[in-house]
Wavefront OBJ file of the C-alpha trace (Angstrom):
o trace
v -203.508 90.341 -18.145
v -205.642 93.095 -19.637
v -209.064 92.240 -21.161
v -211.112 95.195 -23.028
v -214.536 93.469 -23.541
v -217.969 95.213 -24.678
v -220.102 95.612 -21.782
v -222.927 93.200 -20.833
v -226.089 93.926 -18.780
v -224.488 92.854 -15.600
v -220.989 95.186 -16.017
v -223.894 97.753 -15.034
v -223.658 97.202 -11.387
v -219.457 97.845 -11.565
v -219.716 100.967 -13.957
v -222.179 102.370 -11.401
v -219.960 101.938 -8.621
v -217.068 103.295 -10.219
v -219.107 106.462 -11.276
v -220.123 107.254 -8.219
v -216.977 106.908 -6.938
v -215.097 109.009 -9.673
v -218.119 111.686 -9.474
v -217.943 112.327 -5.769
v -214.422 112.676 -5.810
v -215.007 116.186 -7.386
v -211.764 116.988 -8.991
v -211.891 115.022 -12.532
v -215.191 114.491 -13.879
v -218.076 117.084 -14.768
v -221.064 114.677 -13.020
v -221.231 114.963 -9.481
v -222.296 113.061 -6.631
v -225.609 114.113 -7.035
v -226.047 112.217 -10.471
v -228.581 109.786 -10.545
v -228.320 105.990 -12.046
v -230.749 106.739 -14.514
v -229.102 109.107 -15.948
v -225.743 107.849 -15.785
v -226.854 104.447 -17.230
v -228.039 106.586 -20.101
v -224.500 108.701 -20.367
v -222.674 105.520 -20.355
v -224.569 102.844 -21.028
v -227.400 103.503 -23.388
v -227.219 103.719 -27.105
v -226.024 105.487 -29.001
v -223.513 105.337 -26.522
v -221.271 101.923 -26.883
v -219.364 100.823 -23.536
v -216.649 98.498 -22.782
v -215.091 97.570 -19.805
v -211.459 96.965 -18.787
v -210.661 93.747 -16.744
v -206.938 93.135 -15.539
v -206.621 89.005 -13.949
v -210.365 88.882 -13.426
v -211.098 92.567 -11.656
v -213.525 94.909 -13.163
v -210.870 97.430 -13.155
v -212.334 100.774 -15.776
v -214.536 101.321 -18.476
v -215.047 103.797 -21.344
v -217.880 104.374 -23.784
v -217.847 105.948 -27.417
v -220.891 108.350 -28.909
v -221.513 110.771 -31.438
v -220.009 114.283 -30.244
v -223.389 115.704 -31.732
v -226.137 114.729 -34.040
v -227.161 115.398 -37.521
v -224.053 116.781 -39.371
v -221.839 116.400 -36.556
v -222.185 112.999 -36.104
v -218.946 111.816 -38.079
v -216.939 113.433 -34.857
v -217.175 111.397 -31.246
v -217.219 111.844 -27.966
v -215.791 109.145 -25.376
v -215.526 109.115 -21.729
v -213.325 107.160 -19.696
v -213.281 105.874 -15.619
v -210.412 104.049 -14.117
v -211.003 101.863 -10.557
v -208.558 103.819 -8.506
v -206.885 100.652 -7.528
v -205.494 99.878 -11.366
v -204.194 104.245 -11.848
v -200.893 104.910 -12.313
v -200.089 101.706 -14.547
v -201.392 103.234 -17.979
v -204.999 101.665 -17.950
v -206.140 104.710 -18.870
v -204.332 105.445 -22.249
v -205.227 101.320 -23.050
v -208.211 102.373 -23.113
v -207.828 105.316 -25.289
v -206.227 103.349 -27.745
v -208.807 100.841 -27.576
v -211.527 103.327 -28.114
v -210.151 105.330 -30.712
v -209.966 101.845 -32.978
v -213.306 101.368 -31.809
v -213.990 104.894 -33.334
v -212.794 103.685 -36.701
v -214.730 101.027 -36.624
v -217.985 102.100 -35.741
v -217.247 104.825 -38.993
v -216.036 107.882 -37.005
v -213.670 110.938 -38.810
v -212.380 112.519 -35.432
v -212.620 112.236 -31.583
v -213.238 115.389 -29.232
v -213.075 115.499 -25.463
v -215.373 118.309 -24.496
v -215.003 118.742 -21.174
v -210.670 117.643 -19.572
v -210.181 119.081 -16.053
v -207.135 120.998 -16.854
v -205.779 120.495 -13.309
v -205.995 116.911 -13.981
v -202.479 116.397 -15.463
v -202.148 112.831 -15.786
v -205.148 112.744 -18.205
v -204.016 115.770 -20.209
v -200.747 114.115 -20.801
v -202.127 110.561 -21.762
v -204.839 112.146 -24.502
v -201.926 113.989 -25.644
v -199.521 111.029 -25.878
v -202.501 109.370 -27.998
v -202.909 111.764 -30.464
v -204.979 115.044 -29.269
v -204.084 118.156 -29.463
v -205.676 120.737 -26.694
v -207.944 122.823 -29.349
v -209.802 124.954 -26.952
v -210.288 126.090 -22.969
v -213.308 127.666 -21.407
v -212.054 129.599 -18.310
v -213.353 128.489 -15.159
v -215.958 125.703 -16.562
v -215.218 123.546 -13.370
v -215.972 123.452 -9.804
v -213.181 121.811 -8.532
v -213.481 120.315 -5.219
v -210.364 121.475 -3.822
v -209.147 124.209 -6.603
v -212.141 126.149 -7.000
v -212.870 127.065 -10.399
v -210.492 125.154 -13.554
v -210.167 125.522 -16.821
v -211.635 122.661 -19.143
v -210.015 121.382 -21.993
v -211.608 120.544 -25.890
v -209.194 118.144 -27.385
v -209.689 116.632 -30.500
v -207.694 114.706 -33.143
v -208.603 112.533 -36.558
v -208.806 109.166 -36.632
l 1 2 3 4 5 6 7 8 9 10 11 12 13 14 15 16 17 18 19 20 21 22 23 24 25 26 27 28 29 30 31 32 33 34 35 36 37 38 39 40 41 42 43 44 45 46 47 48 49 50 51 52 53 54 55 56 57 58 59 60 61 62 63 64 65 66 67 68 69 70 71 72 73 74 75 76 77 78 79 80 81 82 83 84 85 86 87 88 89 90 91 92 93 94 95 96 97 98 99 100 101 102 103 104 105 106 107 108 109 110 111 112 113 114 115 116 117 118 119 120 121 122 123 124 125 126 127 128 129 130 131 132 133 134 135 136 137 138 139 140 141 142 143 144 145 146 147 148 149 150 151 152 153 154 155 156 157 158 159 160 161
C-alpha cells in the first residue's frame, strides 16, 4: 500500500540519502554529487518549498516537493521536483506522485506547473509528465552533462492546473 504523507523533520535523513544517490548517478537530475546537504535541504525541504514523501508497506520509498516556479508575478506558476528509491522504479511511483503533487498545486492556489529542467534522454520521465498532463514547451540544446551521453537536451514542460 502506497502512503503520500507531508514530510516531517525526521523524513530528512531518507530524502538526503535518496538525493545523493539520484545526484551521483549523473544521468537524471541537474544537482550533482558534489551538492551539499545544506543546500539540498533548502531545494527540497525548506519553505517555500513543501515536501512529501512516498511510503509503499512501511519503506521510505520517493519524495517530491512543490514551489513557486519564480517570485513576484510569477508566482501563480510552480515548480516541483520528484526522486524515486530505485528499488520502487518501474511500478509507476513516479507518476503517483505527479498526480499527487499537481492536486497539491491546486490546493496550495497554483494556475500552472513547469518542469524547468527534464533530461531529455531520460524517457521514462518524459513519458510519465506527459501521460499527466504536460506538454514539452521548450528545449535548451545541450543544458546537461550527462554522465554517460555527454551533453542532452533539457526539457520545459508545463501544463494548467
Amino acid at each position: 500500500m502506497t502512503i503520500i504523507r507531508k514530510s516531517l523533520a525526521t523524513d530528512w535523513s531518507h530524502v538526503w540519502e535518496l538525493f545523493r544517490l539520484v545526484a551521483a548517478s549523473g544521468d537524471v537530475f541537474a544537482y550533482d554529487e558534489s551538492t551539499t546537504q545544506e543546500a539540498a535541504r533548502k531545494l527540497w525541504f525548506d519553505p517555500p518549498a513543501v515536501c512529501y514523501v512516498a511510503e509503499v508497506d512501511g519503506q521510505f520509498s520517493g519524495t517530491y516537493y512543490v514551489r513557486p516556479n519564480a517570485a513576484g508575478r510569477g508566482n501563480h506558476v510552480a515548480n516541483a521536483g520528484y526522486m524515486v528509491s530505485p528499488t520502487f522504479r518501474g511500478r509507476g511511483l513516479a507518476r503517483t506522485l505527479c498526480e499527487h503533487s499537481l492536486g497539491v498545486a491546486r490546493e496550495l492556489g497554483f494556475t500552472a506547473m513547469q518542469f524547468n529542467f527534464v533530461v531529455a534522454s531520460n524517457v521514462a520521465a518524459v513519458r510519465t509528465w506527459e501521460t499527466c498532463g504536460f506538454a514539452v514547451v521548450g528545449r535548451v540544446p545541450g543544458a546537461f552533462r550527462h554522465v554517460e551521453l555527454g551533453f542532452v537536451d533539457a526539457l520545459v514542460m508545463f501544463r494548467t492546473l
